[in-house]
PADREN-892275 format. One record per atom (N, C-alpha, C, O): x, z, y. Coordinates in steps of 0.05 Angstrom, whole numbers, plus 5000, padded with zeros to 4 digits. Each point is the difference from the previous one (the first is absolute). Example, Ala and Ser with C-alpha at 12.3 -4.5 7.8 and 13.67 -1.06 7.14 Angstrom:
REM residues 2
526451564886/498250005024/501850005024/502150135000/497249735021/501650015024/498550145022/501050045022/
This chain:
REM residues 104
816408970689/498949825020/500850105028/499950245004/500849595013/500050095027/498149995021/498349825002/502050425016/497949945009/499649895035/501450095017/497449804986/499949915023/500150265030/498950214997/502849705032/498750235016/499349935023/500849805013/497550384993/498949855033/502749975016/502050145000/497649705009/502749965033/498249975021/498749785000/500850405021/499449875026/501949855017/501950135010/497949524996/501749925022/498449975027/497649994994/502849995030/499349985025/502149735007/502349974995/496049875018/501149765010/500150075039/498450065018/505049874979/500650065037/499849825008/499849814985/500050145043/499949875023/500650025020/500950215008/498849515013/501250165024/497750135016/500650125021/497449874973/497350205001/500450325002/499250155018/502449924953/500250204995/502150195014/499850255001/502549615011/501550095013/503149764994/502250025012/497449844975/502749854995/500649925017/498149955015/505349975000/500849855005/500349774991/501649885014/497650004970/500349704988/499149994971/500650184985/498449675008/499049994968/502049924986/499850124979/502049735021/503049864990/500750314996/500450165018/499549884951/502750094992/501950034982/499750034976/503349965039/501949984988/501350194980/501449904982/498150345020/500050184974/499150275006/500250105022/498850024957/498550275001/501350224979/500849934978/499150315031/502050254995/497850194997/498049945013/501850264974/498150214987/502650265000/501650054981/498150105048/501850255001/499450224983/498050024985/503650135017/499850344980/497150135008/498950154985/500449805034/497950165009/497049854992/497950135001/502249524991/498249974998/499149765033/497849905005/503950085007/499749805024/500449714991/501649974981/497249825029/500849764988/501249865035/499049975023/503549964965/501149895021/500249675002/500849894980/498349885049/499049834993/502749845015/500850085022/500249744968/502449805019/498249724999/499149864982/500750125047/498849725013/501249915020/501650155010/498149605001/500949855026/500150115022/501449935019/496850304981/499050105027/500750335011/499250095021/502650104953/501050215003/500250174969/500049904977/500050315031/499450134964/497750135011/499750085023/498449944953/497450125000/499750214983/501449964979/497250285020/500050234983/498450024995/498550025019/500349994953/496650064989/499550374985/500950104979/497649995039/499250334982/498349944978/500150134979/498649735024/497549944981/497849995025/497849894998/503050235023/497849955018/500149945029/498049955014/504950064994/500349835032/502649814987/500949994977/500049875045/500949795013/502350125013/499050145018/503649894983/501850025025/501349684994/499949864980/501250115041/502949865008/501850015008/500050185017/502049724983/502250175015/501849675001/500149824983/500750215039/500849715001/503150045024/500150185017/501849634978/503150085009/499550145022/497950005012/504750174997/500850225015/500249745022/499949784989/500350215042/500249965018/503749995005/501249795006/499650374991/503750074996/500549894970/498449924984/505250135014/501849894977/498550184983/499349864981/500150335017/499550224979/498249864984/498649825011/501250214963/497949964989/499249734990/501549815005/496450154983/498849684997/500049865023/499750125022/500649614978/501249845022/498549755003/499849855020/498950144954/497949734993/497950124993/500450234990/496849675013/497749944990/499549994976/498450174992/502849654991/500249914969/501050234984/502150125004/496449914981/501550124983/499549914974/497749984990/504549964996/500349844980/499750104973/499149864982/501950445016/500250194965/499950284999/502550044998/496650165001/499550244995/500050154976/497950014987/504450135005/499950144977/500350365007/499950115023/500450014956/500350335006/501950074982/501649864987/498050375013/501750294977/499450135001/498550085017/502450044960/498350414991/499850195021/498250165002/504149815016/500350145022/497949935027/499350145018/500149644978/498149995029/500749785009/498049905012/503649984989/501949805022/498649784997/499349964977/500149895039/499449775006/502149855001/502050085012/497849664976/502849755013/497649735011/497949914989/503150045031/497849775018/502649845000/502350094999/496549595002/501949775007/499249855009/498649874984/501750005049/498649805010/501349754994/501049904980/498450025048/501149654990/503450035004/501449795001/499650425001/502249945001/501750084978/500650245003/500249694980/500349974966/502450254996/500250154980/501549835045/502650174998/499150225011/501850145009/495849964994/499450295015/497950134980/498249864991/501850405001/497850084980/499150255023/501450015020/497350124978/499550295017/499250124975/498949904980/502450455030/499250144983/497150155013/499549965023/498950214962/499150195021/499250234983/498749944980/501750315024/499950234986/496450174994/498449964982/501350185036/497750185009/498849725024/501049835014/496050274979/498049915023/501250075033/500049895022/500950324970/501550095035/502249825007/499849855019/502550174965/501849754996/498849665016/501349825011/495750204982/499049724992/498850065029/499249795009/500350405007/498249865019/502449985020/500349845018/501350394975/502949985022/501649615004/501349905019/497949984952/501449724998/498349795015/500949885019/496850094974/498049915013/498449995018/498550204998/500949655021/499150075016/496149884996/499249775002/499350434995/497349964986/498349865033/500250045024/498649824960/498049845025/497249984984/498049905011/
């Protein structure tokens, strides 16, 4: 017989810290971060705050708002893809990630 197990879920908002409730896809990193792609920037969940981080101001980096797909790898890396279909970003380490983004 199998057995059933508790799951705690928490329902976000833009209450809670979201940039936008629309979302377009969600990523679960090595460490246990859930990464959120919406209309309005990428969003990072610990289990208990809210960041955002939304395009760099300069060429560097995310360029749009949207972000459309988020996947990972064993190594750490992040791949983000906004609305622009021919551009993927990579991003390595959290340091990597605040150097690309510019956090608001």
């Amino acid at each position: 017989m199998v057995e059933a197990k508790n799951h705690y879920f928490k329902h976000l908002g833009v209450s809670d810290g979201l940039s936008q409730v629309c979302i377009f896809s969600i990523y679960q990193d090595e460490l246990g971060a859930v990464w959120l792609g919406t209309s309005e920037g990428l969003n990072r969940y610990n289990g208990k705050d809210v960041k955002i981080f939304r395009p760099s101001q300069g060429n560097e980096g995310l360029t749009n708002n949207e972000i459309n797909k988020l996947c990972g790898d064993k190594k750490g890396r992040i791949y983000i893809s906004d609305i622009d279909p021919q551009k993927v970003h990579v991003l390595g380490t959290p340091e990597e990630l605040q150097a690309f983004l510019e956090e608001k």
